[in-house]
N, C-alpha and C positions, 0 to 999 in steps of 0.2 A: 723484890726486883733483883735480878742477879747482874753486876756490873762488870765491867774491868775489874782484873786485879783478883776478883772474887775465889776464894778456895772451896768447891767443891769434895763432899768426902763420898766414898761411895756406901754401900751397904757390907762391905766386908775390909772396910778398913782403909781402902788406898784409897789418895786425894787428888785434886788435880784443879790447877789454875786456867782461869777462863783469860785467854791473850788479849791484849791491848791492838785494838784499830790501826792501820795504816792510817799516817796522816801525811799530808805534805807540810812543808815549810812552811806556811800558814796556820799551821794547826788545823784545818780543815782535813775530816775524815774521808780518806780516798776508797777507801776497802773495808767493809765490815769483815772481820775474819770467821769471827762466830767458830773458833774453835777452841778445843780444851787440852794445855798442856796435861796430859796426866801421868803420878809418879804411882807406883806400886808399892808397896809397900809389904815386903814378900811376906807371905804366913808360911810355917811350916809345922810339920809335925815327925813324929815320927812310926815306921810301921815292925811289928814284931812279928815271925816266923817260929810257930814253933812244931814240935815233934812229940808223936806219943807210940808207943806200941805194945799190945796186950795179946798174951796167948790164950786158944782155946781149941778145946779137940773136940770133933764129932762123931761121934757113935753111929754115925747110921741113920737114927732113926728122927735127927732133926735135934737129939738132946745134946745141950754142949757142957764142956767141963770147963771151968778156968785153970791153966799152966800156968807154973812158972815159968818166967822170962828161963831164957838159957843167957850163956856167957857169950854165946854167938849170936843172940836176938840184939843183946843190950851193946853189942859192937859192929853189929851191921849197918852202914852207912844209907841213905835213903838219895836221891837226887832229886831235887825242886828245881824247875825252873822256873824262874821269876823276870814276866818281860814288864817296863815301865812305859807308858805313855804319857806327856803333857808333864815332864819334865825340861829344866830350863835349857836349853839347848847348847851344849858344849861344855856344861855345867858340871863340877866334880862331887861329887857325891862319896860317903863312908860309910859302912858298916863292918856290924864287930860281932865276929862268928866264933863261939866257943871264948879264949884269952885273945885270940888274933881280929888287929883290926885291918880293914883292906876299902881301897877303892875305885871309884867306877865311873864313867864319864858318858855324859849323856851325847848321844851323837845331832845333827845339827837338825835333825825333826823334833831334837827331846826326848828322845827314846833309847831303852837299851833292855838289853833281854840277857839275863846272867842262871849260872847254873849254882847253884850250892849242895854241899851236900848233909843232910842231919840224920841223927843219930835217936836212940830213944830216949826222950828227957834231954833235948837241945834245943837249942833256937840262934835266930839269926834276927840280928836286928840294925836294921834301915835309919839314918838319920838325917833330921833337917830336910826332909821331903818335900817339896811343895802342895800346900793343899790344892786339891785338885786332881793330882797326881790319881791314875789308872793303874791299878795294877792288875793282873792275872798270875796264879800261881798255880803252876800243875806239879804234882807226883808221882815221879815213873816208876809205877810198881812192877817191881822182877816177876819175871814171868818164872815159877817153880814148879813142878812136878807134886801132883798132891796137895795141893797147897792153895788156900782161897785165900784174898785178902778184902776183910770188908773196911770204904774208908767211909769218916765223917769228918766236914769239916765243921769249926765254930768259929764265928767273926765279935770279936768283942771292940765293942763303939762305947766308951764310959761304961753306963753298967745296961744298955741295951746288948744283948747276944741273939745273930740269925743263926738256923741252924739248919743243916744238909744234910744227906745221907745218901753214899752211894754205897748199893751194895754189887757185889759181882756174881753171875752164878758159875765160875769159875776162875779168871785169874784178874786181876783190875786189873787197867790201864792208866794212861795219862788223861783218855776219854773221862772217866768218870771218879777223877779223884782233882778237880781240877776246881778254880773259882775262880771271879775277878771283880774291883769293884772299886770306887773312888773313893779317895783318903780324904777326909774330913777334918778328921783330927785323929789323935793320940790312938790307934787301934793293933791290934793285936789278933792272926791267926792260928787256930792249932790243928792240924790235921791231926786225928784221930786214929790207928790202923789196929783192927785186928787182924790176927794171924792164925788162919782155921787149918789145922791138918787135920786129917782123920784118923782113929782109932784102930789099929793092930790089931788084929784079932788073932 
């Protein structure tokens, strides 16, 4: 029997007290309230961004070679944009990109949508998230001359990994190098990118 007074918890942690009746000065019950103070009890986690990029040349006939990175591959900057939904609303938020940390404030829907930029073998990383929290991350892949990029992403959840694959048959886009997906817990994304030029003949 659930009374007055009574603490309610729920299935992910937050509690919440059931309110005491209106009475009059008699102690006679005027109003059953029949409602639940309830407290939250914020969960968070945090989410990781990361960066990869691999070379490879085509001959023609479909056969690829693996390159080395060049000095220009492994300094080329990439641009993510990362929009948040069912964040707290007005809420300040940090992340710490390369040594610099910076941040970012949720506007009054709880939302905010930020650009980053990474590099090959970089990451960005999100903290104190709220579980629940929506994220979509897209990769605006430059449009080059010659030049295809295929992306994958991977989504690592503890030691579960979903896996993607977008390929282009010419230049990618933000279309297909893109994900989105609610924070749970502790997770971490890596875009993937290879970088196909074709063989000189």
């Amino acid at each position: 029997v659930i009374t007055t007074g009574d603490i309610i918890t729920g299935t992910d942690g937050s509690t919440g007290t059931i309110a005491e009746d209106t009475k009059d000065a008699d102690g006679n019950i005027t109003r059953y309230n029949k409602r639940v103070t309830w407290r939250n009890d914020i969960k968070k986690s945090d989410l990781v961004l990361m960066k990869s990029l691999e070379r490879k040349e085509d001959d023609g006939s479909g056969d690829m070679t693996d390159k080395e990175l060049t000095a220009t591959d492994k300094a080329t900057e990439y641009a993510f944009t990362v929009a948040f939904t069912g964040l707290y609303p007005k809420a300040e938020y940090s992340y710490i990109i390369g040594s610099k940390t910076a941040k970012f404030t949720a506007d009054a829907n709880g939302s905010q949508t930020l650009t980053v930029m990474l590099k090959h073998n970089s990451s960005v990383e999100f903290n104190d998230l709220p579980i629940g929290t929506i994220y979509n991350v897209s990769e605006n892949i430059p449009i080059e001359s010659d030049i295809t990029y295929q992306t994958k992403w991977s989504r690592y959840e503890g030691d579960v990994a979903n896996y993607y694959t977008a390929a282009s048959a010419a230049n990618a886009d933000a279309e297909n190098s893109s994900m989105a997906d609610r924070l749970d817990k502790y997770e971490w994304v890596r875009f993937d990118n290879t970088k196909i030029t074709k063989k000189t003949i």
